[in-house]
N, C-alpha and C positions, 0 to 999 in steps of 0.2 A: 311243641317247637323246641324246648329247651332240652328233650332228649336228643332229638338233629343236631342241635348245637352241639351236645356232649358229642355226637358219634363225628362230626367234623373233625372235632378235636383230636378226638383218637383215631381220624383218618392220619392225624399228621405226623404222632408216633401213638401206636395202641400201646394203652398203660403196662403191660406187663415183658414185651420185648422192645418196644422202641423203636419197630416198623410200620416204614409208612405204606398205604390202600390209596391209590391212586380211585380203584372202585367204589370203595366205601364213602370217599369225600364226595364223585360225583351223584351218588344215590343219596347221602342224606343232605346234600344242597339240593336235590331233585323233591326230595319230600317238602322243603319253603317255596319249593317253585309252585309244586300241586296247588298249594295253601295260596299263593299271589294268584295263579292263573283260577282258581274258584271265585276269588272275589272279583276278577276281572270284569267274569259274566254275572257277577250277583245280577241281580236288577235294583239293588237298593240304589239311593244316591249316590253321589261320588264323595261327596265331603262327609257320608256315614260312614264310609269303609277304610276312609283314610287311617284312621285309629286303629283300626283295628290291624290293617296292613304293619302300622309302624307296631303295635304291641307285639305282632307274632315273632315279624324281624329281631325289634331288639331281646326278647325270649331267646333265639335262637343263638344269633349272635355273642349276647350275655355270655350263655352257656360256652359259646365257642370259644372266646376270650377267657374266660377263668379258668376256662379245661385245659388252653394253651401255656398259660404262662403262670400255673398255678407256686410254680416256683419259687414268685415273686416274695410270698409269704415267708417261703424259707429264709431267704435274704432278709427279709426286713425282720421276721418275730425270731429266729438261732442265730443269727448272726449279728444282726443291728440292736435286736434290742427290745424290739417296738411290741409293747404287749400283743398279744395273739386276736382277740379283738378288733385292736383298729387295723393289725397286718390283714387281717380277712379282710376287712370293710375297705379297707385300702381298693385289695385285689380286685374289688367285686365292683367298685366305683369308677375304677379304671376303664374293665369289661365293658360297665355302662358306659361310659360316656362313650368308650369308640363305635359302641353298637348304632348310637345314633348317626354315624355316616351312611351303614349299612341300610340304617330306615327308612333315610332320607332317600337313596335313591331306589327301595320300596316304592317311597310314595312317587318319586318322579315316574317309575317305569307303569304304577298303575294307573295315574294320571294320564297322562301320553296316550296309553291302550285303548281308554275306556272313551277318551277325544277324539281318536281315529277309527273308532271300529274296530279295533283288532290288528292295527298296520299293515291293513292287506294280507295278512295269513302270520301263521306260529311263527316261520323262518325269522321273518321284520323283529318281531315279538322278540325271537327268542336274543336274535344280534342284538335290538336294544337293551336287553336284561346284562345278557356278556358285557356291552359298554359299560352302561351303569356301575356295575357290582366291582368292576376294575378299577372307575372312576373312585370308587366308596374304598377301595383296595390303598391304591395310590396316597389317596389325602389322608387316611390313618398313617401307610407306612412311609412315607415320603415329604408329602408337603405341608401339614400340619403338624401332628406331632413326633414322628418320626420313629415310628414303635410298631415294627413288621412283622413282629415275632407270629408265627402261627397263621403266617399269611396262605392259602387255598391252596395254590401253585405248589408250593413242600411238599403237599402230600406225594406228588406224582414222579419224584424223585428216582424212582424204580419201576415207574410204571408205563404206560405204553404212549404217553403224551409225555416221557423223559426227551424223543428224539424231539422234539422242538426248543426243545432248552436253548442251544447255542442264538437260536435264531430269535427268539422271542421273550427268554427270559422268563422269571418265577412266574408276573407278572399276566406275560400272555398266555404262561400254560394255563395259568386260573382265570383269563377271561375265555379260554376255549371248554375250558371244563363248566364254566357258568352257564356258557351257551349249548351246551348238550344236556345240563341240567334243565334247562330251561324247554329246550324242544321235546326232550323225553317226558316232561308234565306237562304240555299243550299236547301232544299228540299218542300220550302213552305207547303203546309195545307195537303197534300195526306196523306192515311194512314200509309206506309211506315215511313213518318218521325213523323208522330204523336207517333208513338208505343213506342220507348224511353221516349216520354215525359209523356206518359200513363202511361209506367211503374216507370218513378220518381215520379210519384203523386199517386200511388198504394202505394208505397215505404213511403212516406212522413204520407200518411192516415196511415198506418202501425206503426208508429215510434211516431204518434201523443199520441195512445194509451197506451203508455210504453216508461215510460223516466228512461233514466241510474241513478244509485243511486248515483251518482256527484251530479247530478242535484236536488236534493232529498234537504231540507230544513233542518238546523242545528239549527232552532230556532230564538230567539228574541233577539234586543240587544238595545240596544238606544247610541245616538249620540248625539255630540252638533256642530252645524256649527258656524263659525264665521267669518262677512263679517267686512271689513275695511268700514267707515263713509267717503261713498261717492255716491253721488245720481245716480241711474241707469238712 
């Protein structure tokens, strides 16, 4: 899981040009999916598999947060000061802890599943994972601590769920991206489960064509920036 994490990561810029894969983020959030919808149908208890739901997540996650904001380090151990030790251990506790929003709604979505049967088919499944994983989105970048950096939705910047942007923000591209992560591991490659994603990429080519008059260009303006005299 903590390689997924890492490849999230660099769905949001890949370490050596700084371009984001809208493909890449929805395929290694697709491989955490495979790994929740396997223990859905374990048959073991429910309260054995909780742990193990939340270890994979926070794994993943971990990796996804330290691969995003590794920068953090820079700042604190060349710039600030702060030995290179606790700047790591800094980073990496950080990671942790926001990983546990992510785990938490893990464990809600596998709880829920394993209580209803399956929510009457993948689809249920897959909308409730999309809420969830937004809901865990939100309260790291918004209403707890407020620290969005590397949030899912980035990746798709240039990619074919960019035409939703206007309409639904960082936010709902990565709850749509959660949810076709999600149906693609409950029903793998068959046509069945491809038909949805057929029809969001019908939808997307459709919307590419015709952009809302928000979105529409008010003109030119000019700016001055001004940095404080200190060496990057």
């Amino acid at each position: 899981m903590a390689v997924a994490g890492l490849l999230q990561a660099a769905s949001i810029a890949w370490p050596t040009s700084g371009r984001a894969s809208g493909s890449l983020q929805i395929i290694s959030l697709m491989l955490l999916a495979a790994a929740l919808a396997r223990l859905a149908q374990h048959p073991a208890r429910l309260r054995d598999l909780w742990s193990v739901a939340a270890q994979q997540v926070v794994w993943f996650a971990t990796a996804w947060m330290a691969g995003s904001f590794w920068w953090l380090y820079v700042s604190m151990h060349e710039v600030g000061g702060l030995p290179a030790p606790l700047a790591a251990g800094a980073v990496l506790l950080l990671a942790l802890t926001l990983s546990l929003f992510y785990a938490s709604a893990a464990v809600v979505w596998l709880a829920l599943v394993r209580r209803s049967g399956g929510l009457a088919g993948p689809g249920a499944a897959s909308v409730l994972f999309s809420a969830l994983w937004t809901l865990a989105e939100l309260m790291r970048g918004r209403w707890f601590t407020g620290f969005p950096w590397g949030a899912g939705g980035y990746a798709h910047v240039d990619g074919w769920l960019a035409v939703w942007a206007p309409w639904v923000g960082v936010y709902g591209i990565g709850a749509l991206a959660a949810g076709l992560a999600m149906r693609l591991a409950l029903g793998g490659w068959r046509l069945r489960t491809l038909t949805p994603v057929l029809g969001m990429g019908l939808v997307c080519w459709g919307l590419q064509s015709w952009g809302p008059e928000f979105t529409q260009s008010a003109g030119t303006g000019q700016v001055e920036l001004l940095q404080a005299n200190i060496a990057q």
